[in-house]
VMD Tcl script that builds the backbone (N, CA, C; Angstrom):
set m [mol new atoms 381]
animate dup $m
set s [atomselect $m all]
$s set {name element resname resid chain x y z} {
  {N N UNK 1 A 0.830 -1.188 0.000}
  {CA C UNK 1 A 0.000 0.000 0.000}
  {C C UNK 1 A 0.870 1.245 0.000}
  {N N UNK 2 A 0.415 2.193 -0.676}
  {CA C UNK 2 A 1.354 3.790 -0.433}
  {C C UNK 2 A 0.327 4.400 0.761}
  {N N UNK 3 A 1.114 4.569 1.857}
  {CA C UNK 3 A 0.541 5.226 3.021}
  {C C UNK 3 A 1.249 6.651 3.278}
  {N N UNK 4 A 0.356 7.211 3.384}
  {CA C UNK 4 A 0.354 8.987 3.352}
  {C C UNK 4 A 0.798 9.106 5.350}
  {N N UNK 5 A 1.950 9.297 5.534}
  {CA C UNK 5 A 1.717 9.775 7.335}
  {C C UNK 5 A 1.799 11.397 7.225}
  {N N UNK 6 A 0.538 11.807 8.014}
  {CA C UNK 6 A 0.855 13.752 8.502}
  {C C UNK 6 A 0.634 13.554 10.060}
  {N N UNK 7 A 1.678 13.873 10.526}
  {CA C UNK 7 A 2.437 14.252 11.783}
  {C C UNK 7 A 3.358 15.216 12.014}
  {N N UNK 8 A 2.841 16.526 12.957}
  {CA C UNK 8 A 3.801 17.254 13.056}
  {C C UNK 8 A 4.796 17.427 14.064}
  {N N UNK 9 A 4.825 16.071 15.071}
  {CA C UNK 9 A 5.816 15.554 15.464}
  {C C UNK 9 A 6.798 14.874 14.824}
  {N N UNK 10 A 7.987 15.408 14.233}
  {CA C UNK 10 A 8.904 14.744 13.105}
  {C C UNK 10 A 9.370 13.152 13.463}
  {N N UNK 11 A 10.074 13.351 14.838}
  {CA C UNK 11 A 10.110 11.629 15.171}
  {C C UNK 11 A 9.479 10.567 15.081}
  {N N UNK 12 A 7.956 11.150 15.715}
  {CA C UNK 12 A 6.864 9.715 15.623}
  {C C UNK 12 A 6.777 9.838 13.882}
  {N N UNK 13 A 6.552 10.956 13.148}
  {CA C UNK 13 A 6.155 10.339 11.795}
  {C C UNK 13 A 7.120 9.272 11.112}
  {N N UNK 14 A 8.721 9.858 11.283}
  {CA C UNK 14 A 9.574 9.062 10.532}
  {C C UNK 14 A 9.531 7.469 11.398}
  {N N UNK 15 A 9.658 7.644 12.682}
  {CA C UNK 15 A 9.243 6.390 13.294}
  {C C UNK 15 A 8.167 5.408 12.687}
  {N N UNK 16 A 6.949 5.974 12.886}
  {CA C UNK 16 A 6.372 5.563 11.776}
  {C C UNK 16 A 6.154 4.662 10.571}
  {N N UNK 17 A 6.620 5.511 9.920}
  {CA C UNK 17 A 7.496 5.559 8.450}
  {C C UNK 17 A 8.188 4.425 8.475}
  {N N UNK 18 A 9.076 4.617 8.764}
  {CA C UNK 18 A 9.926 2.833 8.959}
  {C C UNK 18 A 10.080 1.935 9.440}
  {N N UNK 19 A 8.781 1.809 10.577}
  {CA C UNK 19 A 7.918 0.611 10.669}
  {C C UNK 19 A 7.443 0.492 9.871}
  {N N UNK 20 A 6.607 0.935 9.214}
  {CA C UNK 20 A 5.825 0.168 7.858}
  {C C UNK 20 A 6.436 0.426 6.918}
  {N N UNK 21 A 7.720 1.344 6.293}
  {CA C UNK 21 A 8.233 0.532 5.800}
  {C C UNK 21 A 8.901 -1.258 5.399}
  {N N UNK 22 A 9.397 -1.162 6.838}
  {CA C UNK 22 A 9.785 -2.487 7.426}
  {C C UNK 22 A 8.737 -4.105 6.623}
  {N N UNK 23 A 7.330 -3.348 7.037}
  {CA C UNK 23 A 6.280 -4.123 6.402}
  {C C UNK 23 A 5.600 -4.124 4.974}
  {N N UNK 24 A 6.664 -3.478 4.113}
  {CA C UNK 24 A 6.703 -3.670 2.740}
  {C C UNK 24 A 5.432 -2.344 1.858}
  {N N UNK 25 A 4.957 -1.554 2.503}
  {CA C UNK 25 A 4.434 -0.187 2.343}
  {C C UNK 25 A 5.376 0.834 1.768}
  {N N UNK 26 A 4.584 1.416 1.235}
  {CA C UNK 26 A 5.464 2.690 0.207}
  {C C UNK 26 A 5.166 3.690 0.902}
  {N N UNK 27 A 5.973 4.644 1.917}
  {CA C UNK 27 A 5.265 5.352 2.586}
  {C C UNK 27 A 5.944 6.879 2.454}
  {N N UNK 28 A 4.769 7.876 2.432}
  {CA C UNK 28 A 5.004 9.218 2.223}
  {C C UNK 28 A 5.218 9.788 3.459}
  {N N UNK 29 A 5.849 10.631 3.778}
  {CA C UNK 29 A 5.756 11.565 5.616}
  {C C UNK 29 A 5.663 13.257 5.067}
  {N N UNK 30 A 4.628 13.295 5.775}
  {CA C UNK 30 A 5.099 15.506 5.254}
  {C C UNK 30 A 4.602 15.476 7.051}
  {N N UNK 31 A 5.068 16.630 7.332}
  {CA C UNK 31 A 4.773 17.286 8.742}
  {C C UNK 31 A 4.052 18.596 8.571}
  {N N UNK 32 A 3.527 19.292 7.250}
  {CA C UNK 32 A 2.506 20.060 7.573}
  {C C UNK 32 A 1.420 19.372 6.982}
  {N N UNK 33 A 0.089 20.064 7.266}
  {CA C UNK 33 A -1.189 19.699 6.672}
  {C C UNK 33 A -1.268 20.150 5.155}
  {N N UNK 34 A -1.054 21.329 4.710}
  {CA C UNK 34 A -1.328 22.074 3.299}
  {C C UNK 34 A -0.419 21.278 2.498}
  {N N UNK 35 A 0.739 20.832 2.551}
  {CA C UNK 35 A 1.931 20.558 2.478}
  {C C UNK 35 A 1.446 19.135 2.218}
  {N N UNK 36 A 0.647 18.501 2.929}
  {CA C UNK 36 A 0.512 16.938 2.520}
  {C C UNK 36 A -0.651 17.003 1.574}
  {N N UNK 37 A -1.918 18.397 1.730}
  {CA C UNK 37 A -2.845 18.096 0.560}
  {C C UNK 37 A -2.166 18.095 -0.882}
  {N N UNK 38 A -1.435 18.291 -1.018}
  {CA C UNK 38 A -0.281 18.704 -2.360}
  {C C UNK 38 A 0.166 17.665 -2.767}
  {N N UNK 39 A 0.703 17.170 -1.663}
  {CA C UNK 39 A 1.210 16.013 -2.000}
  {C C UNK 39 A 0.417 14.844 -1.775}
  {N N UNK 40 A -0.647 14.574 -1.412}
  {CA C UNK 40 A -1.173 13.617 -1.822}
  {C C UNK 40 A -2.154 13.322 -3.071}
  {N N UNK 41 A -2.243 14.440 -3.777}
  {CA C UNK 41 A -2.630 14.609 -5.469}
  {C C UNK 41 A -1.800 14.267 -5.982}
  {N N UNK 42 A -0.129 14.026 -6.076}
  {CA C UNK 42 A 0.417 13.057 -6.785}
  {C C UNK 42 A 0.312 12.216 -6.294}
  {N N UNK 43 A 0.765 11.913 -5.334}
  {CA C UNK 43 A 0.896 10.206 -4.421}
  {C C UNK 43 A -0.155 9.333 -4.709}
  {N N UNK 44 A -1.388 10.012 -4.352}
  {CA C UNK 44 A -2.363 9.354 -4.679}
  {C C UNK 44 A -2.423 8.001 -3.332}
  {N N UNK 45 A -2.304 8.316 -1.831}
  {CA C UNK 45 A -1.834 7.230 -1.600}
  {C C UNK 45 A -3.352 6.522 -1.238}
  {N N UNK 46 A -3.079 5.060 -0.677}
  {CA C UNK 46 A -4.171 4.370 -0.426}
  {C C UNK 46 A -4.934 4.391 0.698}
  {N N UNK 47 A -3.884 4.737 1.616}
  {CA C UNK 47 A -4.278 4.941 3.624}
  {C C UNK 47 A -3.629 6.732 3.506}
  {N N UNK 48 A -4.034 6.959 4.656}
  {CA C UNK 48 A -3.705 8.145 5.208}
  {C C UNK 48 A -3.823 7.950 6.302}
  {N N UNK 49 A -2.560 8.403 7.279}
  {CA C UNK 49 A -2.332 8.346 8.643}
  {C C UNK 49 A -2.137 9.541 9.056}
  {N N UNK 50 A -3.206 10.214 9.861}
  {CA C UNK 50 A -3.816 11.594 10.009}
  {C C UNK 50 A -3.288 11.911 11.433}
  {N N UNK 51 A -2.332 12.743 12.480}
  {CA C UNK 51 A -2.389 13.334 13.349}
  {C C UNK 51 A -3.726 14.283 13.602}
  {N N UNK 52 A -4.693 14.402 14.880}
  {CA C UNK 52 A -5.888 15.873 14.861}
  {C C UNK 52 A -5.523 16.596 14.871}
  {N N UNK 53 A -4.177 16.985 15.702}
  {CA C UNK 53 A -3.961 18.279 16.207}
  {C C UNK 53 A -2.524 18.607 15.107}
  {N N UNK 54 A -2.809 19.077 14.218}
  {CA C UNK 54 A -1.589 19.798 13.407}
  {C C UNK 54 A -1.886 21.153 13.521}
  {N N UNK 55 A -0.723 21.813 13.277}
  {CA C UNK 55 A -0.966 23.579 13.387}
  {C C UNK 55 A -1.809 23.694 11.476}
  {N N UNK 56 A -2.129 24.919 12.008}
  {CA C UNK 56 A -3.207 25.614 11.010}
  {C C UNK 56 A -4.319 25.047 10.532}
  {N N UNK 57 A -4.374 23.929 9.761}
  {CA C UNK 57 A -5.665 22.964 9.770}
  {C C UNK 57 A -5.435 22.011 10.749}
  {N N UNK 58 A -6.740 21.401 11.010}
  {CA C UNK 58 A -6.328 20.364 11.970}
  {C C UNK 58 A -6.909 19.207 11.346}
  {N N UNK 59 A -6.525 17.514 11.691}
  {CA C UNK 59 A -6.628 16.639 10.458}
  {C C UNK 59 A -7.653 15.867 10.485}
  {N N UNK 60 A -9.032 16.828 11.350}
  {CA C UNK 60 A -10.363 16.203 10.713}
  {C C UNK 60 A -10.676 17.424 9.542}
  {N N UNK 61 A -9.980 18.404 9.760}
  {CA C UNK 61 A -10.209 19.662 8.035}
  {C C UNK 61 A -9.408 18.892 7.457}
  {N N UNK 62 A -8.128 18.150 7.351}
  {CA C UNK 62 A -7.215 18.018 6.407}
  {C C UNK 62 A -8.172 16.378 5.737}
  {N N UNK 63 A -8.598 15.648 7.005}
  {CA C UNK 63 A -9.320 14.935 6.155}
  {C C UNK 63 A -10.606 15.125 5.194}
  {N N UNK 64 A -11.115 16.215 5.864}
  {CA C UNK 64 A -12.640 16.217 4.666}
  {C C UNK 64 A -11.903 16.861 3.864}
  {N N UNK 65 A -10.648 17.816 3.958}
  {CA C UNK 65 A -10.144 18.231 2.229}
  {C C UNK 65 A -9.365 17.301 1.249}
  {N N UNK 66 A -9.042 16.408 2.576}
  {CA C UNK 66 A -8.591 15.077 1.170}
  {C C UNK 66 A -9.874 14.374 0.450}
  {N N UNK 67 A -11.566 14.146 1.292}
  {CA C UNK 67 A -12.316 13.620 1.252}
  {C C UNK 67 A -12.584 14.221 -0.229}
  {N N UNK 68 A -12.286 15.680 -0.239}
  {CA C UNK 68 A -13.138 16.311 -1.461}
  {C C UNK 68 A -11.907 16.047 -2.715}
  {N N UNK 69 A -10.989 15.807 -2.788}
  {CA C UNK 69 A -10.320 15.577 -4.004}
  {C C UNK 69 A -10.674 14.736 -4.430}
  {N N UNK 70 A -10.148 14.132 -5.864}
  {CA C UNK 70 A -10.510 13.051 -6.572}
  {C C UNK 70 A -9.162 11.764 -6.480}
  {N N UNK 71 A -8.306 12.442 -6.333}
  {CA C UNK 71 A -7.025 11.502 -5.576}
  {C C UNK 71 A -6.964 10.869 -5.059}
  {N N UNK 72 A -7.605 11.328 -3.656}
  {CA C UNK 72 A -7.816 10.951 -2.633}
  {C C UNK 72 A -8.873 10.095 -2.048}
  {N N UNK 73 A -10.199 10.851 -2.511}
  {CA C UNK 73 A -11.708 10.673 -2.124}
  {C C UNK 73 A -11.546 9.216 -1.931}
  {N N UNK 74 A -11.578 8.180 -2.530}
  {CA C UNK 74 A -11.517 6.646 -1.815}
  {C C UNK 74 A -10.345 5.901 -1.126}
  {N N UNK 75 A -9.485 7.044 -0.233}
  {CA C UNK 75 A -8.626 6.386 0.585}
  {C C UNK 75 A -8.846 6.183 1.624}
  {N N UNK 76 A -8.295 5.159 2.476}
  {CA C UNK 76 A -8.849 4.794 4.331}
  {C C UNK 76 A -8.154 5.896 4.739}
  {N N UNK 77 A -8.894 6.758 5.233}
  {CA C UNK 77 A -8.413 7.307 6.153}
  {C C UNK 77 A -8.788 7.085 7.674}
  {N N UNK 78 A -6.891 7.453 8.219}
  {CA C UNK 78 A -6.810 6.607 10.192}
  {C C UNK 78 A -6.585 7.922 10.800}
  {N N UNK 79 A -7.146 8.149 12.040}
  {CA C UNK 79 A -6.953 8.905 12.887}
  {C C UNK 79 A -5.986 8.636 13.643}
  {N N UNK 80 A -4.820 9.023 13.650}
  {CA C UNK 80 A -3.764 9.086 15.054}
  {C C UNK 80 A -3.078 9.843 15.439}
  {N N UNK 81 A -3.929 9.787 17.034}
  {CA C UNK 81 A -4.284 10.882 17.547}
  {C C UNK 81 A -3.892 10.709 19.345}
  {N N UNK 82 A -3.983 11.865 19.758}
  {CA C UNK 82 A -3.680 11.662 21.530}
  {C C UNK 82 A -4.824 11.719 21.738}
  {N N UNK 83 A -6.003 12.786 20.840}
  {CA C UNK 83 A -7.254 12.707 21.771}
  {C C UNK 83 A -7.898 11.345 21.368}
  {N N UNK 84 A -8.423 10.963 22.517}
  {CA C UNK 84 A -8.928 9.563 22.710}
  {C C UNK 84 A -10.641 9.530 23.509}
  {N N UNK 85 A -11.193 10.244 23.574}
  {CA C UNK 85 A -12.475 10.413 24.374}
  {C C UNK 85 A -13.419 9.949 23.324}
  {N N UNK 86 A -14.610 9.695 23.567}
  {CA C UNK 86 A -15.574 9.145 23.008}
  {C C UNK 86 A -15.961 10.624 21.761}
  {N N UNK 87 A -15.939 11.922 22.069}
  {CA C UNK 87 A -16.559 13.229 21.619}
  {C C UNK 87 A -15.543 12.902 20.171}
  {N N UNK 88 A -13.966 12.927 20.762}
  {CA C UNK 88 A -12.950 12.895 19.726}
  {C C UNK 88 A -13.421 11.577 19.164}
  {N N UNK 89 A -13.235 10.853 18.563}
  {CA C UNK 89 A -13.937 9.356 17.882}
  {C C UNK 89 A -15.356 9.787 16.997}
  {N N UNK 90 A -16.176 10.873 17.788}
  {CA C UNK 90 A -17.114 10.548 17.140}
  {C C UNK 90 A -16.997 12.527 15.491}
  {N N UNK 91 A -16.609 12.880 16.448}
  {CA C UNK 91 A -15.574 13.720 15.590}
  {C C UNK 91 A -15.284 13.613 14.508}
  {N N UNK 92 A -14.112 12.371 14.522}
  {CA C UNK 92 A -13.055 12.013 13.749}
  {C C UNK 92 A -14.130 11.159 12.863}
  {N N UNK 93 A -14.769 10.486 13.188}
  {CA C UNK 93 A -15.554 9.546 11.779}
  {C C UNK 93 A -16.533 10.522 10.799}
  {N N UNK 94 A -17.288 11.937 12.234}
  {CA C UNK 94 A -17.917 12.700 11.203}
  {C C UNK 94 A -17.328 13.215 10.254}
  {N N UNK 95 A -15.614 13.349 10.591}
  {CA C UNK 95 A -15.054 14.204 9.313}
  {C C UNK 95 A -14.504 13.083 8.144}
  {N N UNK 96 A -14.708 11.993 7.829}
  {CA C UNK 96 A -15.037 10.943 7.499}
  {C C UNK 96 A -13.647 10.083 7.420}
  {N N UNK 97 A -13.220 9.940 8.581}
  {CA C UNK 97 A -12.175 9.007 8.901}
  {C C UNK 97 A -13.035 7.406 9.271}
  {N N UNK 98 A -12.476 6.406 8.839}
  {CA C UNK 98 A -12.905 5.065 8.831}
  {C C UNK 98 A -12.317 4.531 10.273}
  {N N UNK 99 A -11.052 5.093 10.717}
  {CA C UNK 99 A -10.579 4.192 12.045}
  {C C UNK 99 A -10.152 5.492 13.252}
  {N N UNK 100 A -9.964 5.375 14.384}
  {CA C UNK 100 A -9.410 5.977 15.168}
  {C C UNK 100 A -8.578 5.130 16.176}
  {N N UNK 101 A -6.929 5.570 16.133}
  {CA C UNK 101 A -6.480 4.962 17.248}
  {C C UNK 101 A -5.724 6.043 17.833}
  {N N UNK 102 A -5.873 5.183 19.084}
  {CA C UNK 102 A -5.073 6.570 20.060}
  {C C UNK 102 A -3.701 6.697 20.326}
  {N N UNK 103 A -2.720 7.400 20.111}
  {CA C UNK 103 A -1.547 7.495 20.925}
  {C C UNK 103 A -0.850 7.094 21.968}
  {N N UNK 104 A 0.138 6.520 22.422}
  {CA C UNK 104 A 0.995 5.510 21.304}
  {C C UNK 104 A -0.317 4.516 20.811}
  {N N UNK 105 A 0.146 4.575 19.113}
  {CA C UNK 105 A -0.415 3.280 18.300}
  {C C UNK 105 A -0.257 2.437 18.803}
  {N N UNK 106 A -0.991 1.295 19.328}
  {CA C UNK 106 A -1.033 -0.075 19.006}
  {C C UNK 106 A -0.712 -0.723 17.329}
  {N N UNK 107 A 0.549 -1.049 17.191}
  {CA C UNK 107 A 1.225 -1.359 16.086}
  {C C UNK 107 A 0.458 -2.913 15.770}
  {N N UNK 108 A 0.160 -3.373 16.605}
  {CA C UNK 108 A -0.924 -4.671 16.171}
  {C C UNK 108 A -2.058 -4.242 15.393}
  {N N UNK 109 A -2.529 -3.356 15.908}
  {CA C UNK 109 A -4.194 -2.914 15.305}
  {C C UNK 109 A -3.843 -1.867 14.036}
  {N N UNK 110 A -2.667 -0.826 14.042}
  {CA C UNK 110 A -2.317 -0.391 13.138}
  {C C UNK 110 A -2.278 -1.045 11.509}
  {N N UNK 111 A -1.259 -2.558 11.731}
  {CA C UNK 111 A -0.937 -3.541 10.716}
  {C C UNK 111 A -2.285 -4.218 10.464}
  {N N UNK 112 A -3.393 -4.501 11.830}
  {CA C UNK 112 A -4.999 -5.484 11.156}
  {C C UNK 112 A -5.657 -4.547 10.333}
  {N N UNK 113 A -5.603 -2.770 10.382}
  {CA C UNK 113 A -6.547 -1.941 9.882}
  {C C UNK 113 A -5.736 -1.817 8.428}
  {N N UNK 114 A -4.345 -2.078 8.124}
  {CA C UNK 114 A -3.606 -1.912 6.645}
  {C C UNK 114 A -3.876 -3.517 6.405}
  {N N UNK 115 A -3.990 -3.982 7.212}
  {CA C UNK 115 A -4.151 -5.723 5.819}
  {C C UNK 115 A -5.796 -5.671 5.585}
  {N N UNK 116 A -6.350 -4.776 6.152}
  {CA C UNK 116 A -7.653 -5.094 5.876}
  {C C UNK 116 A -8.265 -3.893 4.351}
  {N N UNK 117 A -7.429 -2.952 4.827}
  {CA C UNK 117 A -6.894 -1.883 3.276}
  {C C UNK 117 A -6.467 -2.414 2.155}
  {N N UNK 118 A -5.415 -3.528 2.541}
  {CA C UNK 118 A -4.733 -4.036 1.620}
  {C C UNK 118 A -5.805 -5.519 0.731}
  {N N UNK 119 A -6.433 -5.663 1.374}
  {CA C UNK 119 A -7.674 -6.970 1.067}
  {C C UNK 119 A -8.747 -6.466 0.516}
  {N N UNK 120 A -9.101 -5.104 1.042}
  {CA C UNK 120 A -10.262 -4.137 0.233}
  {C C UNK 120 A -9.763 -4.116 -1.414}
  {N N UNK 121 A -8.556 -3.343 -1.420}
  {CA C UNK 121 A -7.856 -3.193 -2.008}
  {C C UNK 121 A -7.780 -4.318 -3.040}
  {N N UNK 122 A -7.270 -5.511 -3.151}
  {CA C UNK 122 A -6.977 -6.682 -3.869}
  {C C UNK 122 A -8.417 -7.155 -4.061}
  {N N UNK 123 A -9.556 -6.938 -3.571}
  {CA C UNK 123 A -10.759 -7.482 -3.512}
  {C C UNK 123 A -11.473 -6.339 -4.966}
  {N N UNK 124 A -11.484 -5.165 -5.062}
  {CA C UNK 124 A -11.387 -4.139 -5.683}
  {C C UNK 124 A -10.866 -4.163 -7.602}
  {N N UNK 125 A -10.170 -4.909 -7.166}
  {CA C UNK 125 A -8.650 -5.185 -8.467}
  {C C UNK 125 A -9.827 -6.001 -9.294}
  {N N UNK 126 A -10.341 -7.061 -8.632}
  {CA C UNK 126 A -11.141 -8.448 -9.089}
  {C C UNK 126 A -12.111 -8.244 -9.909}
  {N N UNK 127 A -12.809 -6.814 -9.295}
  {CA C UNK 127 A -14.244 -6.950 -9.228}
  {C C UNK 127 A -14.246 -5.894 -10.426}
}
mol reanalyze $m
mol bondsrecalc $m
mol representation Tube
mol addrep $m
């Protein structure tokens, strides 16, 4: 899968990043929001791994503005995020994110929500 990470914590993104690299993913990192809508009109990626709290937009705006491209519009988009409350969750799906996990990732549930991208995905190809 090409996975889009926006995090404007530079460590956790590249961290990130090369964990799933590790797991055979093509993966993009930008650390601003405007900065990744740009770049994910070329990338075109398949997941998007969304920080909420980025400066200037924050990444339930950065997700409904990926929602509205044509690039983008059918990618999973994941929430990861520190806020973790039931309000944040319900938030994050209105701005039409498919998963929310909380800070630190659970790297187990991270990898079940990309093989299940990756199976949409190959299921997709068929049909």
């Amino acid at each position: 899968l090409t996975v889009l990470i926006v995090d404007d914590n530079v460590d956790a993104a590249e961290t990130l990043g090369l964990l799933l690299a590790t797991q055979g993913h093509e993966v993009v990192v930008e650390h601003e929001p405007l900065r990744a809508l740009e770049r994910a009109r070329s990338v075109a990626p398949d997941v998007c791994l969304l920080d909420i709290g980025l400066p200037g937009i924050d990444g339930r705006e950065l997700a409904r503005r990926l929602r509205a491209q044509r690039e983008t519009a059918g990618a999973l988009l994941v929430a990861v995020t520190g806020y973790g409350q039931q309000q944040d969750r319900d938030e994050a799906l209105a701005a039409g994110f498919q998963h929310h996990l909380v800070k630190p990732v659970d790297v187990d549930a991270l990898l079940r929500v990309l093989e299940g991208a990756g199976a949409q995905g190959a299921l997709a190809t068929l049909i």
